[in-house]
N, CA, C and O of each residue as an XYZ file, in Angstrom:
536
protein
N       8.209     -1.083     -4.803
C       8.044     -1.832     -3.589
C       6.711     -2.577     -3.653
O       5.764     -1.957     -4.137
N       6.513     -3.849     -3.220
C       4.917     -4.823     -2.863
C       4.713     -4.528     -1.351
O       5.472     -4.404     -0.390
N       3.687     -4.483     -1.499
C       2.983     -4.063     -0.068
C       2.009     -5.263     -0.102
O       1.409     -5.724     -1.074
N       1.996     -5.596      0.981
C       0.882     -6.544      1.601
C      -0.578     -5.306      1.784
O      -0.345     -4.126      2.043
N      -1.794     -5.754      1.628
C      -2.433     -4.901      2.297
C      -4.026     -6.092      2.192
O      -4.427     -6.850      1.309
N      -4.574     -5.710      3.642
C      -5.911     -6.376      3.558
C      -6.950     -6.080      2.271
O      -6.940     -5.008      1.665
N      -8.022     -7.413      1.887
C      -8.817     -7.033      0.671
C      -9.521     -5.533      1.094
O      -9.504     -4.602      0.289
N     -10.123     -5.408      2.406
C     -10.873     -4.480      2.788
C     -10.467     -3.005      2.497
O     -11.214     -2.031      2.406
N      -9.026     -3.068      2.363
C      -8.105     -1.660      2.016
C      -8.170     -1.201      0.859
O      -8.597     -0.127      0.433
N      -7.372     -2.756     -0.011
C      -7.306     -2.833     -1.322
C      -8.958     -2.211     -2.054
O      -8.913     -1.237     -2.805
N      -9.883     -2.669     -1.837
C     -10.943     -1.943     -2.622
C     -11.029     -0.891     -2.369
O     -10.966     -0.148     -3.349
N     -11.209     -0.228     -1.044
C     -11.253      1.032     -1.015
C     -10.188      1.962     -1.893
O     -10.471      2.943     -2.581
N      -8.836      1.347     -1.658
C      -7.723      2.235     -2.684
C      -8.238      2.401     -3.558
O      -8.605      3.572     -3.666
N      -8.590      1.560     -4.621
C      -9.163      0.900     -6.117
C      -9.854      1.594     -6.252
O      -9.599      2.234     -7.272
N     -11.155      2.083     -5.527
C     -12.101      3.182     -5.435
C     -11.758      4.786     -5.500
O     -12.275      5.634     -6.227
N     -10.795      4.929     -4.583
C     -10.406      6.268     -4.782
C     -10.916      7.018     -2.901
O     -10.984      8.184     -2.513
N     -11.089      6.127     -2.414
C     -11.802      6.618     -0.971
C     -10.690      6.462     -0.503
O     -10.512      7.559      0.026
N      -9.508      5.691     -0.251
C      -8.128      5.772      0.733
C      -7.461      6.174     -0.285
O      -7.299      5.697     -1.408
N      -6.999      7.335      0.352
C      -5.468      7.972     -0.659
C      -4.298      8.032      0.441
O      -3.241      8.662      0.442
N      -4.927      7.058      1.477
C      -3.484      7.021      2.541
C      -3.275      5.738      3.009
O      -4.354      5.193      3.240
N      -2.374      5.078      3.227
C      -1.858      3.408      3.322
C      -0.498      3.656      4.536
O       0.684      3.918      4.315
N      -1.133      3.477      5.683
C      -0.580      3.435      6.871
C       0.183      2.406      7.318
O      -0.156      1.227      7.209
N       1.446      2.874      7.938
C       2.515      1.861      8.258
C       2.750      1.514      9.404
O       1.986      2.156     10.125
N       3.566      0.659     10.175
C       3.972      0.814     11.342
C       5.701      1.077     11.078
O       6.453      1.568     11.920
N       6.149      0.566      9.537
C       7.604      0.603      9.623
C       7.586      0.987      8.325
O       6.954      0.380      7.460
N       8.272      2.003      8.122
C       8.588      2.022      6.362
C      10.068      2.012      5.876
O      11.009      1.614      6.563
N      10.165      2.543      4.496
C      11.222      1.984      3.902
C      12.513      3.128      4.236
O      12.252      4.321      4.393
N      13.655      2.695      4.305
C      14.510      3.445      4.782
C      15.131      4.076      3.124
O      15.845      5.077      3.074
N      14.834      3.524      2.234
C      14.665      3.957      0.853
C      13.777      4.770      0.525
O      12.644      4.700      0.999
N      14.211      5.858     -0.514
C      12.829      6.673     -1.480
C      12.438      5.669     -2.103
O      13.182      4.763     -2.480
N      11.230      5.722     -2.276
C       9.969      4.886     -2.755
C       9.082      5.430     -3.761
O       8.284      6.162     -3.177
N       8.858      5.408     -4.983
C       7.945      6.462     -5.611
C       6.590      5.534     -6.542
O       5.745      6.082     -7.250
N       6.686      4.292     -6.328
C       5.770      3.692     -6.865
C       5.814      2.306     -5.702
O       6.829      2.003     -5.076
N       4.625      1.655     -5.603
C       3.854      1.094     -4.587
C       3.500     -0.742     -6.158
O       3.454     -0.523     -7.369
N       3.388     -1.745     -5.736
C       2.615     -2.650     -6.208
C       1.629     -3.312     -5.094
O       1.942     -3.833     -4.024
N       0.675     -3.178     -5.524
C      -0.613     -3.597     -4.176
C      -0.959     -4.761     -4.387
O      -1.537     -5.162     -5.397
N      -0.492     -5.665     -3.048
C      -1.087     -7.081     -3.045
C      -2.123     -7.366     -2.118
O      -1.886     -7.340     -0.910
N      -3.177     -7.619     -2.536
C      -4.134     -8.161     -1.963
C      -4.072     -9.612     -0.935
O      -4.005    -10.705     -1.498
N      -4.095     -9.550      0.260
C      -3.864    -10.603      1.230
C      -5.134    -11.776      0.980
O      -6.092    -11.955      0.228
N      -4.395    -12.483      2.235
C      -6.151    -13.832      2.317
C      -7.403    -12.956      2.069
O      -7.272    -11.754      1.842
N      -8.167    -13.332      2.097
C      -8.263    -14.887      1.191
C      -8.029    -14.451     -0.626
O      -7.954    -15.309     -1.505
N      -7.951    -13.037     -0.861
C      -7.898    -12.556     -1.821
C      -6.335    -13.637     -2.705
O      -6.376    -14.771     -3.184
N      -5.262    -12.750     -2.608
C      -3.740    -13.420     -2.305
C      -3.694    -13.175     -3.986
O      -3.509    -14.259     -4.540
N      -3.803    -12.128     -4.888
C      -3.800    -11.311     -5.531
C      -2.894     -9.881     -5.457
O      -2.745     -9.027     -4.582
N      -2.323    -10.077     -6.940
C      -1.777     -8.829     -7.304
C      -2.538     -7.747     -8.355
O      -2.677     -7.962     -9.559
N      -3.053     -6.403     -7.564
C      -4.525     -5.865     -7.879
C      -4.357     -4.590     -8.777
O      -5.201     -4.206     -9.587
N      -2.978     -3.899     -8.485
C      -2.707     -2.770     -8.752
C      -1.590     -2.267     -8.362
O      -1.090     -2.740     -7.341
N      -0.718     -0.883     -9.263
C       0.319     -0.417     -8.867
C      -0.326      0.803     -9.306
O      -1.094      1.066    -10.232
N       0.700      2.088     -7.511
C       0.250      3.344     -7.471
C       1.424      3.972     -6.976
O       2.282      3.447     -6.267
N       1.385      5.529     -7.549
C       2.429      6.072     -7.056
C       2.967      6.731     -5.987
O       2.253      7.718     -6.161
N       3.666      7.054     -4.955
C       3.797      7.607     -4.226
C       3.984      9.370     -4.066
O       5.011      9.921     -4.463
N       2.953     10.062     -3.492
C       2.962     11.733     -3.822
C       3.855     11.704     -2.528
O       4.855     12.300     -2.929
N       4.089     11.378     -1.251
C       4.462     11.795     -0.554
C       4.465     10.819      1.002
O       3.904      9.723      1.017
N       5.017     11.260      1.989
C       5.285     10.122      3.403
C       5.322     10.857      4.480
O       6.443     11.270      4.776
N       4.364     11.184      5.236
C       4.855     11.609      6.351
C       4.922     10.600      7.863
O       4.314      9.565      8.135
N       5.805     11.304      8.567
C       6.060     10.510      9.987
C       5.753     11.077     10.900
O       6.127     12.238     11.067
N       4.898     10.370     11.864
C       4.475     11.479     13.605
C       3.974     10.296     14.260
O       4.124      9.098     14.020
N       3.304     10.966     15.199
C       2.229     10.520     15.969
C       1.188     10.438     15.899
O       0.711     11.416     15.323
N       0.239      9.492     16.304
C      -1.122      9.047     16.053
C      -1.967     10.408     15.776
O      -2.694     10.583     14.798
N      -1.777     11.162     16.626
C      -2.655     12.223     16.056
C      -2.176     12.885     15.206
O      -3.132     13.169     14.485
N      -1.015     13.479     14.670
C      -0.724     13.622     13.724
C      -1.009     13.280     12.219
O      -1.078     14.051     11.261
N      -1.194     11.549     12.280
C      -1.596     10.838     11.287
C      -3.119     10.770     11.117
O      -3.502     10.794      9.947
N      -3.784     10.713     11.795
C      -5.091     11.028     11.660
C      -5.435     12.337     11.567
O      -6.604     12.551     11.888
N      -4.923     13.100     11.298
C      -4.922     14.453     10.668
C      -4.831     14.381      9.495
O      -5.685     14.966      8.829
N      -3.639     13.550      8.741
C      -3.570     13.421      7.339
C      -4.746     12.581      7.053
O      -5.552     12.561      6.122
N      -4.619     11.963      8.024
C      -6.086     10.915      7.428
C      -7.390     11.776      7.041
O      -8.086     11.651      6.033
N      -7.518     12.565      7.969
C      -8.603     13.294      7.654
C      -8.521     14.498      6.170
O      -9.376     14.772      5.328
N      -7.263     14.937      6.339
C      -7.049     15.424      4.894
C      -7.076     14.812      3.474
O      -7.559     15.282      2.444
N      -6.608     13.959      3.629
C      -6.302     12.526      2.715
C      -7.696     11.753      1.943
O      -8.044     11.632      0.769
N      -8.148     11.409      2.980
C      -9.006     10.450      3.115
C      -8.194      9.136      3.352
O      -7.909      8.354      2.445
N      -7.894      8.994      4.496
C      -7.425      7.699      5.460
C      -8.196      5.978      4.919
O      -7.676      4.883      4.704
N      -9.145      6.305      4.882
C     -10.252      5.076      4.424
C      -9.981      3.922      5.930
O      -9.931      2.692      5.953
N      -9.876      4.732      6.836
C     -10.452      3.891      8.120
C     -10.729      5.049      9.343
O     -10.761      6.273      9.222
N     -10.894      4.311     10.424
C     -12.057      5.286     11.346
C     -10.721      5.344     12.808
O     -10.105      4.563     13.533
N     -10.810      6.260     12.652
C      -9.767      6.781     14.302
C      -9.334      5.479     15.450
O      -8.221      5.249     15.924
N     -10.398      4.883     15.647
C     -10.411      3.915     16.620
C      -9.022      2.398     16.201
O      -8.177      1.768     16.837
N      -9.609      2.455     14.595
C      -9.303      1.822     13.655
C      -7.373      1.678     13.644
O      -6.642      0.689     13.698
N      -7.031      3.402     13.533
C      -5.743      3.779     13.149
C      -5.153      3.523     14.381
O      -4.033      3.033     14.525
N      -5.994      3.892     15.365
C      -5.624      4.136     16.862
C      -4.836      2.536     17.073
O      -3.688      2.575     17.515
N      -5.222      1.660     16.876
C      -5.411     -0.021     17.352
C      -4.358     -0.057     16.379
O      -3.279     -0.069     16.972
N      -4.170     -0.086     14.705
C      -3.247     -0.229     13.923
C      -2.024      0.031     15.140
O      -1.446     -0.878     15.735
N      -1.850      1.146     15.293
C      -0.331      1.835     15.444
C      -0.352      1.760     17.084
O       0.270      2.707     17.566
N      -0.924      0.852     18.084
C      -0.787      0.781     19.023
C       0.213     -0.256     19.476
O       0.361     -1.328     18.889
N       1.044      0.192     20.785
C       2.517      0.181     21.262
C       3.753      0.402     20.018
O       4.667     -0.412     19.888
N       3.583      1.881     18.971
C       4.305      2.093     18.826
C       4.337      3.650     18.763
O       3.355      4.204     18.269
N       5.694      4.638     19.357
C       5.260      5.700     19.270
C       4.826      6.892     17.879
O       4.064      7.858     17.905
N       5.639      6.348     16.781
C       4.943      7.104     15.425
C       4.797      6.262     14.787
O       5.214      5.135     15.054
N       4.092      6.603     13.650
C       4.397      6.032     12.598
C       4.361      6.511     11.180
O       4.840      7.613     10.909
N       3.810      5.735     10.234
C       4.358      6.633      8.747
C       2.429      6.157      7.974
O       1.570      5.278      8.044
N       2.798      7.881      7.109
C       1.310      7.770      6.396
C       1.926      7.565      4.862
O       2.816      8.385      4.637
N       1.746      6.962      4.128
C       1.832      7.061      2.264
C       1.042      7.787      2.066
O      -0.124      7.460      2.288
N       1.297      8.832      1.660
C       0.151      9.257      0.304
C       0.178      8.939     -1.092
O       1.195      8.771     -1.765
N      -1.095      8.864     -1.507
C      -0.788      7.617     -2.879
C      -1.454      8.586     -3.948
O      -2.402      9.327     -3.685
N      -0.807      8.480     -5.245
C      -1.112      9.254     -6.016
C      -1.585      8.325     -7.183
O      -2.378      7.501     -6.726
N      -1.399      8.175     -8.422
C      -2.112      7.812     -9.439
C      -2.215      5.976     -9.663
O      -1.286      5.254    -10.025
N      -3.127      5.698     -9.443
C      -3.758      4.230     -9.430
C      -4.048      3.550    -10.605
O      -5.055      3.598    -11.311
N      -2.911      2.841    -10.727
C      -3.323      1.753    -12.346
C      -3.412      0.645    -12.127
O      -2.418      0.015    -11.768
N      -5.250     -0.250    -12.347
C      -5.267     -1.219    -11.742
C      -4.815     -2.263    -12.948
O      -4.747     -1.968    -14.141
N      -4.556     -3.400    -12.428
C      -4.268     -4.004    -13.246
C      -4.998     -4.846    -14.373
O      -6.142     -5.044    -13.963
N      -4.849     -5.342    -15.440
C      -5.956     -5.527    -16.264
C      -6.672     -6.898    -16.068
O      -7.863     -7.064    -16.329
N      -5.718     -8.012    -15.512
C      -6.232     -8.781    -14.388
C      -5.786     -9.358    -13.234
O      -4.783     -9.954    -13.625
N      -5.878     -9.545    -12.166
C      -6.073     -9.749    -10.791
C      -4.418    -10.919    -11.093
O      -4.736    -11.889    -11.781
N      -3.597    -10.924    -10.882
C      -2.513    -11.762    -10.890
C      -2.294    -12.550     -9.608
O      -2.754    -12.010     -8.602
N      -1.537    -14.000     -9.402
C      -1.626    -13.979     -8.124
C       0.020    -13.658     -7.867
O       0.671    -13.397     -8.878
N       0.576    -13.664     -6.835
C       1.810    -13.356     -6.730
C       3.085    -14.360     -7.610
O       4.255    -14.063     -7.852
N       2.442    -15.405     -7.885
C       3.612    -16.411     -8.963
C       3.826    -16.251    -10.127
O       4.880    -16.552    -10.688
N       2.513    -15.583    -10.828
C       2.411    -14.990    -11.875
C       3.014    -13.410    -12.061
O       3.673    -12.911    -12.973
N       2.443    -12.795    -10.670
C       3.413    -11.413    -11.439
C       4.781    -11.462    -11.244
O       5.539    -11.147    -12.161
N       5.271    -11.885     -9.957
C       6.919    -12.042     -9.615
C       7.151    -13.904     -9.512
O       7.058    -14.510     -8.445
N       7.425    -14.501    -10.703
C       7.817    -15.671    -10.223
C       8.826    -16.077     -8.939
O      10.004    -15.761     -9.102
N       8.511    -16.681     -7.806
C       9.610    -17.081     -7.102
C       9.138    -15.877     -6.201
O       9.614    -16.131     -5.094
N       8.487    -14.775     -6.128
C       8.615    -13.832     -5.070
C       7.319    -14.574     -3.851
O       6.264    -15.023     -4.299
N       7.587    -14.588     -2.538
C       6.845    -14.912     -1.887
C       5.997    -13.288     -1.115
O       6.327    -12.110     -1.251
N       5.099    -13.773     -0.500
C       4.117    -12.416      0.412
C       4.417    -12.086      1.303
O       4.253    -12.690      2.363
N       5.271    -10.392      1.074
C       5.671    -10.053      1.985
C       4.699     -9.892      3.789
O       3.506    -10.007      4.071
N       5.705     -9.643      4.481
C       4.690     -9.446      5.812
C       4.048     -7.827      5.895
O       2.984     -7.304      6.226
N       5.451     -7.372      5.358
C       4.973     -6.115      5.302
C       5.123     -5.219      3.907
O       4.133     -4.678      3.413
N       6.400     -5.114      3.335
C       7.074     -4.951      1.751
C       8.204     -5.242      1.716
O       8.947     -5.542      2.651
N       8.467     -5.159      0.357
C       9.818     -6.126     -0.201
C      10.102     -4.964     -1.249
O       9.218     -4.435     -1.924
N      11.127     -4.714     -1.285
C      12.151     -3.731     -2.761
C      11.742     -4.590     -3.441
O      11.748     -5.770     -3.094
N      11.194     -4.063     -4.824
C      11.661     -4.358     -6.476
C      12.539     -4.544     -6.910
O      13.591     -4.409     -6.285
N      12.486     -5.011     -8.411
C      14.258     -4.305     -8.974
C      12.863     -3.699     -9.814
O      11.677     -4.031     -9.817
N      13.643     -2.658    -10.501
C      13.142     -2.223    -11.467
C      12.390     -3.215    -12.759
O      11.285     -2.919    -13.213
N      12.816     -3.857    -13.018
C      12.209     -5.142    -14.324
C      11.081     -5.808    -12.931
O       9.960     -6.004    -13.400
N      11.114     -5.964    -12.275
C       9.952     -6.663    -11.586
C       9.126     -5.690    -11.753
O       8.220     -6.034    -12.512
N       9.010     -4.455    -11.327
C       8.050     -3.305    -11.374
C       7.539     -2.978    -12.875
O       6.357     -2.801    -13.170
N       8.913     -2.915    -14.003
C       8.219     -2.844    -14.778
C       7.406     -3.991    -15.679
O       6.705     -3.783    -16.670
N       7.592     -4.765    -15.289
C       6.703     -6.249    -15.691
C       5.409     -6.165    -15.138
O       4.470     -6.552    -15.833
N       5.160     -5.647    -13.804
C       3.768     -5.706    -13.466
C       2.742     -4.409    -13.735
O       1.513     -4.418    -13.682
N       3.816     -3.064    -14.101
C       3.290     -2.041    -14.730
C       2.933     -2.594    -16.215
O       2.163     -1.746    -16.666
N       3.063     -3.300    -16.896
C       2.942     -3.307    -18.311
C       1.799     -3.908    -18.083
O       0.949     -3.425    -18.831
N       1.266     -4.929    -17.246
C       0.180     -5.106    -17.096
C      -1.282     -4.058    -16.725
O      -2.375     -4.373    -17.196
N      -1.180     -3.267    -16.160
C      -2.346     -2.370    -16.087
C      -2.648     -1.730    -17.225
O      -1.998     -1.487    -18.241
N      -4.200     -1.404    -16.743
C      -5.179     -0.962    -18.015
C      -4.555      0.797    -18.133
O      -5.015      1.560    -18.982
């Protein structure tokens, strides 16, 4: 799956400080690997990571994982994300392979445009942009 996600996220993932990537809607599919696109002004394809796990609740709920996790944003933060909806969904992200360089989206998926939120793979798209990381 490509995920949209702000630059501000994206580094932190990259870092290892967010091991959680918060939703308002997720995939009605199992999901076990993630491709991370970097939004404006970035508009970069940065990295692909795997999925350990998903849970679904309520705000406090999720900021619980956040706090287990390391969320890589601040309560107020999550609070405003997921406001007027009643749950939502946490990723937990497991092993991070960045890519060896910064692609923009024409280059890694020709013809694929930026999602709003994510878009299914096929498998050969995923593995085309996995062959790229270091």
């Amino acid at each position: 799956m490509l995920i949209s996600v702000h630059p501000k996220y994206v580094s932190k993932i990259l870092s290892g400080k967010k091991r959680v990537e918060f939703r308002r809607v997720w995939a009605a599919q199992r999901v076990t690997h993630l491709v991370i696109y970097s939004t404006s002004p970035e508009m970069k394809v940065k990295a692909t990571v795997g999925v350990e796990d998903v849970f679904t609740g309520s705000k406090a709920a999720l900021w619980e994982v956040a706090k287990e996790y390391g969320g890589g944003l601040t309560r107020n933060e999550l609070r405003t994300y997921f406001d007027g909806v009643s749950k939502g969904h946490a990723i937990i992200l497991s092993k991070i392979n960045r890519l060896k360089a910064s692609l923009s989206l024409a280059e890694a998926i020709p013809g694929m445009r930026a999602p709003q939120s994510y878009v299914y793979l096929t498998n050969e798209q995923f593995e085309s942009i996995q062959s790229m990381t270091l």
